[in-house]
N, CA, C and O atoms as a Maestro MAE file, in Angstrom:
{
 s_m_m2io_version
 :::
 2.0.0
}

f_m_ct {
 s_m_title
 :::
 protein
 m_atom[316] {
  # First column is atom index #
  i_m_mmod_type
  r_m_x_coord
  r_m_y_coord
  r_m_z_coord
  i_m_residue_number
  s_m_chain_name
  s_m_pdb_residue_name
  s_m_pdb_atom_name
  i_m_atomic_number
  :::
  1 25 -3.040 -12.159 -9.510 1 A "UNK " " N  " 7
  2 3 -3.958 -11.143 -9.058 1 A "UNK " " CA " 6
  3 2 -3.474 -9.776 -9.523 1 A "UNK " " C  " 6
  4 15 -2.274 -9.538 -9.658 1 A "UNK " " O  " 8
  5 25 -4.547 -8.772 -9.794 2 A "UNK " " N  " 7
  6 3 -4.219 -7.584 -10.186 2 A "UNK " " CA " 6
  7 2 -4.548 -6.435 -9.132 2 A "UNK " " C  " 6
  8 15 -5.561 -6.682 -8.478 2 A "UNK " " O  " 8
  9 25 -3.971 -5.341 -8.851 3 A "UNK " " N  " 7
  10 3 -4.401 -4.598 -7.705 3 A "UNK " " CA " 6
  11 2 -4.409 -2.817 -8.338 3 A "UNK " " C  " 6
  12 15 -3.691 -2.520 -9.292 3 A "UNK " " O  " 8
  13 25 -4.964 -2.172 -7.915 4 A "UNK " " N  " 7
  14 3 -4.588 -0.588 -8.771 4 A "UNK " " CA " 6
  15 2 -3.995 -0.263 -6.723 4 A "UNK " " C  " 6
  16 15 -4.792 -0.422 -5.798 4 A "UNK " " O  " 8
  17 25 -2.549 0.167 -6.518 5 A "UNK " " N  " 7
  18 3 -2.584 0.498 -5.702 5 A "UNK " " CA " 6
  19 2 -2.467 2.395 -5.665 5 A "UNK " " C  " 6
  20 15 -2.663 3.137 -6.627 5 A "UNK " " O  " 8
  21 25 -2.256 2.628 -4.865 6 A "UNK " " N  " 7
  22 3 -3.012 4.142 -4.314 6 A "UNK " " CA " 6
  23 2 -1.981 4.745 -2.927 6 A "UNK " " C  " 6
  24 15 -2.091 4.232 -1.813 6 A "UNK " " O  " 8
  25 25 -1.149 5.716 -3.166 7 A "UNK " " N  " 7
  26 3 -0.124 6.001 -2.181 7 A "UNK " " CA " 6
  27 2 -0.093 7.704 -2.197 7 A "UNK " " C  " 6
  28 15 0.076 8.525 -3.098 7 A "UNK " " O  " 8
  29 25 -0.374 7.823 -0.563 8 A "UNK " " N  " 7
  30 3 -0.378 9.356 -0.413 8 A "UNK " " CA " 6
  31 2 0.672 9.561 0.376 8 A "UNK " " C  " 6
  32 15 1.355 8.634 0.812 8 A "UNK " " O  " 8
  33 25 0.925 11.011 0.668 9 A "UNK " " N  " 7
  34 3 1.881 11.806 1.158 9 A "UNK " " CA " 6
  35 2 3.233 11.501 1.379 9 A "UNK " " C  " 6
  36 15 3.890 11.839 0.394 9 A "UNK " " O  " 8
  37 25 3.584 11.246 1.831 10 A "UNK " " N  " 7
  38 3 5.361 10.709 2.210 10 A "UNK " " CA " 6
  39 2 4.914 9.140 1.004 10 A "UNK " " C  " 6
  40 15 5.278 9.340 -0.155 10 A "UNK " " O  " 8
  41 25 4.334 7.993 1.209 11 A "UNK " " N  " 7
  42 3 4.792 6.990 0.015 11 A "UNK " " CA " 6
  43 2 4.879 7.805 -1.204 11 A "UNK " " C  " 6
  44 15 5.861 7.703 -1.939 11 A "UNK " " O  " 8
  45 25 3.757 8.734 -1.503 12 A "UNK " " N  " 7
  46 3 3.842 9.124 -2.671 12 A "UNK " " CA " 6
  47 2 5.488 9.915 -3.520 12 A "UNK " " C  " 6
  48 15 5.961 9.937 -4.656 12 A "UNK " " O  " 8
  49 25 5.942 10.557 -1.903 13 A "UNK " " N  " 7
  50 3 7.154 11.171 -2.659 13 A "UNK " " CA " 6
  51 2 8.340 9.620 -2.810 13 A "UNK " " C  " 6
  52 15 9.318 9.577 -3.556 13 A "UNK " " O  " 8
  53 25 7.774 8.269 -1.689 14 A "UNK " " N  " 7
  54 3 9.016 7.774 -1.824 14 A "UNK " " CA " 6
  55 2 9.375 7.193 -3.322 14 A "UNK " " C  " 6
  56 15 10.406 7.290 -3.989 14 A "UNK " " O  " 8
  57 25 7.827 6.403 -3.645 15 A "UNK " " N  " 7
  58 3 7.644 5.917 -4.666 15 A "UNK " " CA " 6
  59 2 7.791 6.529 -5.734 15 A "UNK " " C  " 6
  60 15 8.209 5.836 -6.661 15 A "UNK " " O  " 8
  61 25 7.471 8.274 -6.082 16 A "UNK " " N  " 7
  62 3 7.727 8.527 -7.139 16 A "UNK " " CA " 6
  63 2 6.413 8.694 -8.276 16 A "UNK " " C  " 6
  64 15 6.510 9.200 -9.394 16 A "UNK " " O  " 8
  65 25 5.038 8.060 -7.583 17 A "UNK " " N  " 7
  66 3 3.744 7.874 -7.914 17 A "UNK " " CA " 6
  67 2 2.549 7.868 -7.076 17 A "UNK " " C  " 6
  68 15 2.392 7.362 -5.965 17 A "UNK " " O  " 8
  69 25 1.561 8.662 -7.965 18 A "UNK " " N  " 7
  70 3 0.180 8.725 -6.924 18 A "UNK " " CA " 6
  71 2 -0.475 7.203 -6.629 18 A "UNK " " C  " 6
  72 15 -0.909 6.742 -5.573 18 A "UNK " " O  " 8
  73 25 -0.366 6.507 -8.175 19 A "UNK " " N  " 7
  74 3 -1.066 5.097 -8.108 19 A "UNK " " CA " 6
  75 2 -0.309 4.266 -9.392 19 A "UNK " " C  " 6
  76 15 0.324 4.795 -10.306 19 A "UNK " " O  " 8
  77 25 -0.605 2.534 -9.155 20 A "UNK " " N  " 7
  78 3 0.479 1.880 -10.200 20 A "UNK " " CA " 6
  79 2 -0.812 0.603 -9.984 20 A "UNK " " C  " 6
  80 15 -1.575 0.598 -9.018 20 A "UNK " " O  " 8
  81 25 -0.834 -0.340 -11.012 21 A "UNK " " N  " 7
  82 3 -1.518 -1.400 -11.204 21 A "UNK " " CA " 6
  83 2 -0.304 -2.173 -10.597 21 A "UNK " " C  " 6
  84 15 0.783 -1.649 -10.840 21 A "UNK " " O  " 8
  85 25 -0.276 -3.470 -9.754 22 A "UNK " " N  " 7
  86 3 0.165 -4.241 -9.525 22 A "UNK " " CA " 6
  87 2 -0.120 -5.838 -10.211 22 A "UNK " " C  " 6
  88 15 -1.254 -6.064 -10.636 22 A "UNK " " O  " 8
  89 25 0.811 -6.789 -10.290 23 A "UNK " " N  " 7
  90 3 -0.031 -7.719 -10.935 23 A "UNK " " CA " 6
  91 2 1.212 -8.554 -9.964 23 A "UNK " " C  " 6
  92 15 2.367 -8.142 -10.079 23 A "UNK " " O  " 8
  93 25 1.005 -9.402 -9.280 24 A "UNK " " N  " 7
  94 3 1.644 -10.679 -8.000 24 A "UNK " " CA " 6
  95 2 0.720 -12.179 -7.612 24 A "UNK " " C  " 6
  96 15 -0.511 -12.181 -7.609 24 A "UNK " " O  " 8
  97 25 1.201 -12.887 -7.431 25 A "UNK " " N  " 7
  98 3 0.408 -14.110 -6.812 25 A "UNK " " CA " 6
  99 2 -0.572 -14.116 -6.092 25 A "UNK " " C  " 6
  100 15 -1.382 -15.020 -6.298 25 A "UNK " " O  " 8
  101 25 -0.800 -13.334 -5.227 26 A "UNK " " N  " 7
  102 3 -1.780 -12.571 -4.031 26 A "UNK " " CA " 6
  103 2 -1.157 -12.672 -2.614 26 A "UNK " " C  " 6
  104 15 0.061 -12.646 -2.437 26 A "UNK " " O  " 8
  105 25 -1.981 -12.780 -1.708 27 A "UNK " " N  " 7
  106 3 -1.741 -12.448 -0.387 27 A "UNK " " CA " 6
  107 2 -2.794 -11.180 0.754 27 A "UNK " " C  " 6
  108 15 -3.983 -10.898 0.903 27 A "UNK " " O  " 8
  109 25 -1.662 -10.810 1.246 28 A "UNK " " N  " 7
  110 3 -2.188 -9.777 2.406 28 A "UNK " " CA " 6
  111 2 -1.493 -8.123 2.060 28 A "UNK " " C  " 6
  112 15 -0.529 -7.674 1.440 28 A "UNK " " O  " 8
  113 25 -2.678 -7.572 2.905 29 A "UNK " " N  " 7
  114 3 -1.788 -6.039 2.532 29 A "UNK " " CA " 6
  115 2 -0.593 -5.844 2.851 29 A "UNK " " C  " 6
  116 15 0.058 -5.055 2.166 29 A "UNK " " O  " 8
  117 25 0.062 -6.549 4.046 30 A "UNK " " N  " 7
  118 3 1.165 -6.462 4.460 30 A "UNK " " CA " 6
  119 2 1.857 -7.414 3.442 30 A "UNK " " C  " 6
  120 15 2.896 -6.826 3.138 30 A "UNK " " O  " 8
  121 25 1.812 -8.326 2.918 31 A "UNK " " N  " 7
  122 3 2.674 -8.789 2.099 31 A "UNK " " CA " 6
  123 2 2.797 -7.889 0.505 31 A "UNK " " C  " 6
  124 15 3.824 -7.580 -0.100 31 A "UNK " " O  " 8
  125 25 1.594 -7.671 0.193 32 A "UNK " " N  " 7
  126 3 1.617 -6.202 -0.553 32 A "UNK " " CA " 6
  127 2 2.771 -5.205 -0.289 32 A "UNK " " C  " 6
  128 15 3.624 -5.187 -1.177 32 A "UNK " " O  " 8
  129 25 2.956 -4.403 0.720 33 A "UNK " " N  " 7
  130 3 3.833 -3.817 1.070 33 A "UNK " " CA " 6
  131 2 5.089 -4.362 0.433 33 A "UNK " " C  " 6
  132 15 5.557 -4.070 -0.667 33 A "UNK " " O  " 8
  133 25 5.550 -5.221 1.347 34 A "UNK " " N  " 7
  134 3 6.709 -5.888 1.893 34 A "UNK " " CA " 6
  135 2 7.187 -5.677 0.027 34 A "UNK " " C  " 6
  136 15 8.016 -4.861 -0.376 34 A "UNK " " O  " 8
  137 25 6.281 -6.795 -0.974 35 A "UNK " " N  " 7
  138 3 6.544 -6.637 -2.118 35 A "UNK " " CA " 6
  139 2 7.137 -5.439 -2.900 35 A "UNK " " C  " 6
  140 15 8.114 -5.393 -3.647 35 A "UNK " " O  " 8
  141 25 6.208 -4.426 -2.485 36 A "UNK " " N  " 7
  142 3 6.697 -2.938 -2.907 36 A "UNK " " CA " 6
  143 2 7.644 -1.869 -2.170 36 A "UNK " " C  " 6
  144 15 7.807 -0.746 -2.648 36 A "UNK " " O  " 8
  145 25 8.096 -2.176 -1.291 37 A "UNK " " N  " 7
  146 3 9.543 -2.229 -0.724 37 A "UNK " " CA " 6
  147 2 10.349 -2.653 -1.172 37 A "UNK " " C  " 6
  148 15 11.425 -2.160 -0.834 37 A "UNK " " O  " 8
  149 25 10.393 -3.652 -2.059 38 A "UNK " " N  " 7
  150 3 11.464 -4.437 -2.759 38 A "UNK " " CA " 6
  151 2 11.726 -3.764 -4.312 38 A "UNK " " C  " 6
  152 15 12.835 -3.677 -4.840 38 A "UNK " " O  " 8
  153 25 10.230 -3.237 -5.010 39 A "UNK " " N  " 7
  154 3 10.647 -2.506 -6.041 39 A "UNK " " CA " 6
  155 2 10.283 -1.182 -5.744 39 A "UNK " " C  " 6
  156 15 9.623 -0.687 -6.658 39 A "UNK " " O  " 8
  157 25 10.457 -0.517 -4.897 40 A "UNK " " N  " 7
  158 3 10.795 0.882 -4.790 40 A "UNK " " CA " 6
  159 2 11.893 1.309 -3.903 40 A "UNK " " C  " 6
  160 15 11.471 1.810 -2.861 40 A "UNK " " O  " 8
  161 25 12.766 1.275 -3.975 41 A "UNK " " N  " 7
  162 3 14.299 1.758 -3.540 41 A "UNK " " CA " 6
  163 2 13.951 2.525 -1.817 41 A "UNK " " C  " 6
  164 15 14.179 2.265 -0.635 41 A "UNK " " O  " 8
  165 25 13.423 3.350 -2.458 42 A "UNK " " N  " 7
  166 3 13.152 4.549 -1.652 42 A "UNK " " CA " 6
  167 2 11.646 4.689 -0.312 42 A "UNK " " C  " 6
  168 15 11.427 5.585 0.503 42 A "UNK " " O  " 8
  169 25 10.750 3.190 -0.638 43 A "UNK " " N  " 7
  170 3 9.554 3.270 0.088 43 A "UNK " " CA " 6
  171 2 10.136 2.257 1.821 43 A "UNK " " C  " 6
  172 15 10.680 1.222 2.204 43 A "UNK " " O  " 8
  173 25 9.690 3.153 2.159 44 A "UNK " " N  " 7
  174 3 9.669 2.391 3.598 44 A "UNK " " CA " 6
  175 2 8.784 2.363 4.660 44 A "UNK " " C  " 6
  176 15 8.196 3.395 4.984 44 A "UNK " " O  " 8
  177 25 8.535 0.858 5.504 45 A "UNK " " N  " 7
  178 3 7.977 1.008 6.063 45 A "UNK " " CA " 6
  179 2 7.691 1.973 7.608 45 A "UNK " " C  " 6
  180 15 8.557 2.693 8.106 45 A "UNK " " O  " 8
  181 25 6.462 1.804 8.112 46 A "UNK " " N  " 7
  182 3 6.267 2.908 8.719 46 A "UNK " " CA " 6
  183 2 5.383 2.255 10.168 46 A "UNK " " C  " 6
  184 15 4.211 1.927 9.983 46 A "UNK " " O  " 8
  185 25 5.898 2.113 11.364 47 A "UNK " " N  " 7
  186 3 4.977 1.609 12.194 47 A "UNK " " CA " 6
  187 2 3.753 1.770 12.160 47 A "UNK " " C  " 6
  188 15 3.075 0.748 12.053 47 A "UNK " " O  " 8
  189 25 2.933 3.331 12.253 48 A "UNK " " N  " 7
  190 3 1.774 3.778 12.635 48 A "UNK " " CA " 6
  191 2 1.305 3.842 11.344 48 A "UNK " " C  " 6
  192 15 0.333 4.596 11.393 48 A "UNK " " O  " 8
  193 25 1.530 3.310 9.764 49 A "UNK " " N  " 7
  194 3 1.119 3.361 8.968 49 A "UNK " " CA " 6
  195 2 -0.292 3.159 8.795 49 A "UNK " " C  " 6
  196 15 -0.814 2.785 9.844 49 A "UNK " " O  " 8
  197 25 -0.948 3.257 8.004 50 A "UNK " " N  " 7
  198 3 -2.702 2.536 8.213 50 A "UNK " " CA " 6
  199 2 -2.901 2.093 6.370 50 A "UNK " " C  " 6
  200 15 -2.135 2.620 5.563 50 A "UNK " " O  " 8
  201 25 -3.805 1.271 5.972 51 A "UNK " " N  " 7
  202 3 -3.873 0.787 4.807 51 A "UNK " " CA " 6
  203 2 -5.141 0.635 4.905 51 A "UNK " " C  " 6
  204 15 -5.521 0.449 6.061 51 A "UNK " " O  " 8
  205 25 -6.565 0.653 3.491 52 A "UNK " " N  " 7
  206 3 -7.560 0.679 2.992 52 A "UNK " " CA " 6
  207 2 -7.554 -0.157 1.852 52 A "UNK " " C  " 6
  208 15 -6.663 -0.115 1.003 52 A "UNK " " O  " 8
  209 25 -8.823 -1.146 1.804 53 A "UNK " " N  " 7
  210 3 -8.625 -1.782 0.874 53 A "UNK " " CA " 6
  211 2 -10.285 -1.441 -0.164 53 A "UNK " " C  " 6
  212 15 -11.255 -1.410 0.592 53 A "UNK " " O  " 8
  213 25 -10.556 -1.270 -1.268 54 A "UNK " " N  " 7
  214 3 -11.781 -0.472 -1.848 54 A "UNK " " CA " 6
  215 2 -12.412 0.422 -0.712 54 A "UNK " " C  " 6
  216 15 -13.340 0.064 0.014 54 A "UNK " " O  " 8
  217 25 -11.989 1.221 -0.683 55 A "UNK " " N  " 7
  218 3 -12.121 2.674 0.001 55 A "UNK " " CA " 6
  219 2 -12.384 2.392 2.192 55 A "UNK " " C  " 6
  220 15 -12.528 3.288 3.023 55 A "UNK " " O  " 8
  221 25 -12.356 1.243 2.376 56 A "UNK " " N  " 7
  222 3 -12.614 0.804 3.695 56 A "UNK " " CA " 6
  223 2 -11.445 0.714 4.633 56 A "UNK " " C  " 6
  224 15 -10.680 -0.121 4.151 56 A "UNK " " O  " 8
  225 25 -10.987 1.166 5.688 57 A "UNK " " N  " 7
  226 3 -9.972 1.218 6.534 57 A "UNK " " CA " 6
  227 2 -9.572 -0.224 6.867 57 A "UNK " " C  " 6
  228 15 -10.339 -1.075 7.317 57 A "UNK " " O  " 8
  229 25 -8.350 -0.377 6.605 58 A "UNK " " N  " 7
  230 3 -8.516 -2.268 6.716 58 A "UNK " " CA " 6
  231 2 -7.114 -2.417 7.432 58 A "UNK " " C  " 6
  232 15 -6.389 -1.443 7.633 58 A "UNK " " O  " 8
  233 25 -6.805 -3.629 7.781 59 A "UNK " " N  " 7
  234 3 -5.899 -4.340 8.987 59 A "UNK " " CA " 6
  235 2 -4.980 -4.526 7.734 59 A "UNK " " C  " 6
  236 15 -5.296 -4.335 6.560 59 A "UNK " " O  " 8
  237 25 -3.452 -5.049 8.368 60 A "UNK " " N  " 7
  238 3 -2.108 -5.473 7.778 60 A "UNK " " CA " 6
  239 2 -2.355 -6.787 7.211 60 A "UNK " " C  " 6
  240 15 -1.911 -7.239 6.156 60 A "UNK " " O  " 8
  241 25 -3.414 -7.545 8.375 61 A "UNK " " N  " 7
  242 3 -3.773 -8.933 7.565 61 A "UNK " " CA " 6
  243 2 -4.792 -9.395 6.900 61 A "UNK " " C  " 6
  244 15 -5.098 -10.586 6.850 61 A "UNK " " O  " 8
  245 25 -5.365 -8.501 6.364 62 A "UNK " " N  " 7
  246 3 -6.634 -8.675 4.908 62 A "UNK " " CA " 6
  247 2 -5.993 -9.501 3.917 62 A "UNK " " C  " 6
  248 15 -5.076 -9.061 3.224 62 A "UNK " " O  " 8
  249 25 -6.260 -10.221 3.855 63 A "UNK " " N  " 7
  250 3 -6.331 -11.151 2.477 63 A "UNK " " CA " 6
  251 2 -6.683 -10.259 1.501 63 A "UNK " " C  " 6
  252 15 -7.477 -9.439 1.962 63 A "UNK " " O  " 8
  253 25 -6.395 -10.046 0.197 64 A "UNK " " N  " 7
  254 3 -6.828 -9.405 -0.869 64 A "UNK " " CA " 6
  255 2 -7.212 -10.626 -1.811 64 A "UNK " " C  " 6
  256 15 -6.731 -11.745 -1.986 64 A "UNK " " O  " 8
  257 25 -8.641 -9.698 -2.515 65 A "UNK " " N  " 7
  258 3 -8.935 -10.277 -4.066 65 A "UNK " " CA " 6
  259 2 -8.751 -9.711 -4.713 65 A "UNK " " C  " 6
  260 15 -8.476 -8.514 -4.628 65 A "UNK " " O  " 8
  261 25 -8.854 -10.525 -5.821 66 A "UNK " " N  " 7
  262 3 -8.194 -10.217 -7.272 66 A "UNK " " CA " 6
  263 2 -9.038 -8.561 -7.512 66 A "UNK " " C  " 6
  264 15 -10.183 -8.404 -7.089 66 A "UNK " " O  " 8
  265 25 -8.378 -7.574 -8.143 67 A "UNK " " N  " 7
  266 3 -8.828 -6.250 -8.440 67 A "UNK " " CA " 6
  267 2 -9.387 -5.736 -7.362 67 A "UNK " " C  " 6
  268 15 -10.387 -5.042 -7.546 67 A "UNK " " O  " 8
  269 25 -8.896 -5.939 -5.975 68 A "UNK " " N  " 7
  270 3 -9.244 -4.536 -4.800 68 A "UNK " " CA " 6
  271 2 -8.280 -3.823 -5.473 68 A "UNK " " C  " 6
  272 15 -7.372 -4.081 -6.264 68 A "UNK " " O  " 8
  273 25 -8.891 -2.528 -4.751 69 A "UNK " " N  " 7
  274 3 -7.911 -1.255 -4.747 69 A "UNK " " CA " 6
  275 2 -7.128 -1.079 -3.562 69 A "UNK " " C  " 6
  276 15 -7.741 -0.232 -2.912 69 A "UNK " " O  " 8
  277 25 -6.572 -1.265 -3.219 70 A "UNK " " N  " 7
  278 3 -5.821 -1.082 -1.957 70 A "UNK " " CA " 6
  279 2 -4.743 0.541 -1.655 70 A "UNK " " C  " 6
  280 15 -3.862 0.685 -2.503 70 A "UNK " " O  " 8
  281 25 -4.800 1.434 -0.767 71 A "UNK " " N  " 7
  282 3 -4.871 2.575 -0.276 71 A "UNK " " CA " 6
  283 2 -3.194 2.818 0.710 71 A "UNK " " C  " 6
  284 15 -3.039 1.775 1.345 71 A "UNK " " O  " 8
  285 25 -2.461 3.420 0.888 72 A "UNK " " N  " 7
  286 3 -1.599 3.216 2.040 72 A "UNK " " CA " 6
  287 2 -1.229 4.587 1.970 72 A "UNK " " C  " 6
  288 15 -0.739 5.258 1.062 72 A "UNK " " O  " 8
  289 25 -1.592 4.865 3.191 73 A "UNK " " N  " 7
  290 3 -0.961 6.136 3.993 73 A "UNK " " CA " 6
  291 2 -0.379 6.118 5.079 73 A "UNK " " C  " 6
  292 15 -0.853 5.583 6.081 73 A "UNK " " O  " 8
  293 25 0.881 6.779 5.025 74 A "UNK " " N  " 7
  294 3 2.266 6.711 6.379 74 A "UNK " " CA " 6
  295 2 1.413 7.248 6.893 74 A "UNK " " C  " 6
  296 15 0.349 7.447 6.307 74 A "UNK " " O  " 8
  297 25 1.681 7.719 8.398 75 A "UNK " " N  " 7
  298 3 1.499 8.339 9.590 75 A "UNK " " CA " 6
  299 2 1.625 9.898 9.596 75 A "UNK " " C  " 6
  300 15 2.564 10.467 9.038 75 A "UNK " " O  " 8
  301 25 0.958 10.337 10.038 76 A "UNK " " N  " 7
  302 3 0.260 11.731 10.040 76 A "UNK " " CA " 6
  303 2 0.752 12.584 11.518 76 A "UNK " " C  " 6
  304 15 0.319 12.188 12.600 76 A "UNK " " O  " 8
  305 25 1.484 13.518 11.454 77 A "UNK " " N  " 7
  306 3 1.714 13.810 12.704 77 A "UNK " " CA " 6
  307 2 1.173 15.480 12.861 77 A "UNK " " C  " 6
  308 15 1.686 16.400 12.224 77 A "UNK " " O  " 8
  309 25 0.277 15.614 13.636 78 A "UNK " " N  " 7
  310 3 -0.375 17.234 13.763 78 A "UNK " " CA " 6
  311 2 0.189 17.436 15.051 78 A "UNK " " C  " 6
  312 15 1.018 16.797 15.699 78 A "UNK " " O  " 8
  313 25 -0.861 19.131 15.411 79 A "UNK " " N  " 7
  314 3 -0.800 19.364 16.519 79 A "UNK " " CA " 6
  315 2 -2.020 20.373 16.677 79 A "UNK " " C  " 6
  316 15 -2.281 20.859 17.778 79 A "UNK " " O  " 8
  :::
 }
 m_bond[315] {
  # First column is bond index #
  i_m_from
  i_m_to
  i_m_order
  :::
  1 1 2 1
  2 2 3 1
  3 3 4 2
  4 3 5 1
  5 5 6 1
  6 6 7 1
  7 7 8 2
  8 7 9 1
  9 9 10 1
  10 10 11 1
  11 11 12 2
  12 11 13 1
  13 13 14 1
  14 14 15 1
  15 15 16 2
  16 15 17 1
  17 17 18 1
  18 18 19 1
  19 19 20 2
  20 19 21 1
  21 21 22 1
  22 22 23 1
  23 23 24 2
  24 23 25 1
  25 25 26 1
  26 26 27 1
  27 27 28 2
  28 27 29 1
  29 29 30 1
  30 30 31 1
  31 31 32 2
  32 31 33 1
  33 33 34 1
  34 34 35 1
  35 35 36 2
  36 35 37 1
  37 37 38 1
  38 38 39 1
  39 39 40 2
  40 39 41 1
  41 41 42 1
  42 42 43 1
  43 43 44 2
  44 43 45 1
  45 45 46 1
  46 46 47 1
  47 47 48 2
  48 47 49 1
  49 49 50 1
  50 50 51 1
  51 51 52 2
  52 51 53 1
  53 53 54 1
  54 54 55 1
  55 55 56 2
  56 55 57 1
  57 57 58 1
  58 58 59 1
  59 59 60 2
  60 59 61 1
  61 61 62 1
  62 62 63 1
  63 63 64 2
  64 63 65 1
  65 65 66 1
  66 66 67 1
  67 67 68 2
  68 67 69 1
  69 69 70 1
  70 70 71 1
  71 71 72 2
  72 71 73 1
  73 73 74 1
  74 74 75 1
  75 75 76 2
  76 75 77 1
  77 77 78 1
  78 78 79 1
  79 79 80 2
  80 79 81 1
  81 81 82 1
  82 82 83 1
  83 83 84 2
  84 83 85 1
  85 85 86 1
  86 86 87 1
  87 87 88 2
  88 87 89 1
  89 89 90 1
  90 90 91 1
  91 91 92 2
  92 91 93 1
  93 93 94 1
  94 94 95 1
  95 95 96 2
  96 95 97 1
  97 97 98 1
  98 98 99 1
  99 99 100 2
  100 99 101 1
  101 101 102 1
  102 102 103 1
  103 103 104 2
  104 103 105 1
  105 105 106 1
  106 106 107 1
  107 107 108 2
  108 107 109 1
  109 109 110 1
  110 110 111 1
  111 111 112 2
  112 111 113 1
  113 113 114 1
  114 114 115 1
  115 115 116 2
  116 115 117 1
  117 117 118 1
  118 118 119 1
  119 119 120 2
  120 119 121 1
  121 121 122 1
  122 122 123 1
  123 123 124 2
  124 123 125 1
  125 125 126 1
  126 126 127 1
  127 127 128 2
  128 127 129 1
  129 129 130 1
  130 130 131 1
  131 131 132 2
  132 131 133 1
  133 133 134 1
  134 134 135 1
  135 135 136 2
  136 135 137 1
  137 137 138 1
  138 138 139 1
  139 139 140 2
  140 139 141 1
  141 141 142 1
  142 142 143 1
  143 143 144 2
  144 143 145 1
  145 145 146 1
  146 146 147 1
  147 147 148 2
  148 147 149 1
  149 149 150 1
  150 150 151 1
  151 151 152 2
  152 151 153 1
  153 153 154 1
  154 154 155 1
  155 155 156 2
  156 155 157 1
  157 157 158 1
  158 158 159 1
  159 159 160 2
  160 159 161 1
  161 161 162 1
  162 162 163 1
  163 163 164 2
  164 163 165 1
  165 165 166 1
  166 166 167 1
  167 167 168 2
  168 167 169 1
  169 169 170 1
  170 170 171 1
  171 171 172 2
  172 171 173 1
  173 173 174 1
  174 174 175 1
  175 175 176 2
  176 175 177 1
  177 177 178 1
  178 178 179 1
  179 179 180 2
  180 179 181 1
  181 181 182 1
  182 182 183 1
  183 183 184 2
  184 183 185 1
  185 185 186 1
  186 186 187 1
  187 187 188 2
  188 187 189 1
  189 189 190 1
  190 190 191 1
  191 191 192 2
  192 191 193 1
  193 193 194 1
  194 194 195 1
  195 195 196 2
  196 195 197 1
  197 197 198 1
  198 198 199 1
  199 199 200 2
  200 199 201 1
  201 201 202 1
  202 202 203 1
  203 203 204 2
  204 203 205 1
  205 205 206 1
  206 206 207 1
  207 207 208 2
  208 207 209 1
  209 209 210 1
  210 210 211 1
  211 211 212 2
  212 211 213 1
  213 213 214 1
  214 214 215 1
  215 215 216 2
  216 215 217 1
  217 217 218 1
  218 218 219 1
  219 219 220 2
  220 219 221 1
  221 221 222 1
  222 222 223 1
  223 223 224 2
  224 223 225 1
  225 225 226 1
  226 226 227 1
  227 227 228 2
  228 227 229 1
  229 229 230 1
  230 230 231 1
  231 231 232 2
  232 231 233 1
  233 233 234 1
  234 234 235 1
  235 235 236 2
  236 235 237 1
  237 237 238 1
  238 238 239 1
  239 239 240 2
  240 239 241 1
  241 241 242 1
  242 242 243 1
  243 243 244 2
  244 243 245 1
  245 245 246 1
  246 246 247 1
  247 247 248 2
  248 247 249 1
  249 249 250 1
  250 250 251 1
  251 251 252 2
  252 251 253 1
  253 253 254 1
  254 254 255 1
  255 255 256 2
  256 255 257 1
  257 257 258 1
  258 258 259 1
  259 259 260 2
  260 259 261 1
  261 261 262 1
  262 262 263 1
  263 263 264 2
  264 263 265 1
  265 265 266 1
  266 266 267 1
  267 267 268 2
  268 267 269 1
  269 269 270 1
  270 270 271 1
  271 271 272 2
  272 271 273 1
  273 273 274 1
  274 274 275 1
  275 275 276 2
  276 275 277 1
  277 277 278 1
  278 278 279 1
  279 279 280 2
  280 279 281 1
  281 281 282 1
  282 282 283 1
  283 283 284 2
  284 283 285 1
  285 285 286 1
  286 286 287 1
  287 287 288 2
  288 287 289 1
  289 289 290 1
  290 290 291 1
  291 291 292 2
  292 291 293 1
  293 293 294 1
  294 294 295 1
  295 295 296 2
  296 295 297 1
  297 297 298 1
  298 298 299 1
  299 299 300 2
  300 299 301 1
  301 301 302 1
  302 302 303 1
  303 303 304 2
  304 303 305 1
  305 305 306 1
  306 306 307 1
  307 307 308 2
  308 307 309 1
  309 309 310 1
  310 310 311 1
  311 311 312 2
  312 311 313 1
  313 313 314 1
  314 314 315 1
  315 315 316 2
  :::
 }
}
């Protein structure tokens, strides 16, 4: 499976990139992750994180198909 993934604010500085094509066996967004934790040194996970898969707010356990875009943004803290 191929994925264009998509990483803002804090992933973006961990990773080093706004967005990267992925190419893996498939799975879930959370296994997505987990994967890219392993090749980015510096990305970590994030409890209150939230993830989007083709522009739609989506759960840790979405199954992905082949060429979603999948989205991940850490946690946002205002006031």
């Amino acid at each position: 499976m191929k994925h264009k993934v998509r990483y803002f604010a804090l992933f973006r500085e961990q990773t080093g990139c706004a967005s990267e094509c992925v190419e893996w066996s498939g799975g879930t967004t959370s296994e997505l992750f987990s994967l890219l934790t392993g090749k980015h040194a510096n990305l970590r996970a994030e409890a209150a994180a939230l993830v989007a898969v083709n522009d739609e707010m989506s759960g840790w356990d979405q199954v992905l198909e082949d060429h979603d875009e999948v989205l991940f943004f850490p946690p946002v803290a205002g006031g």
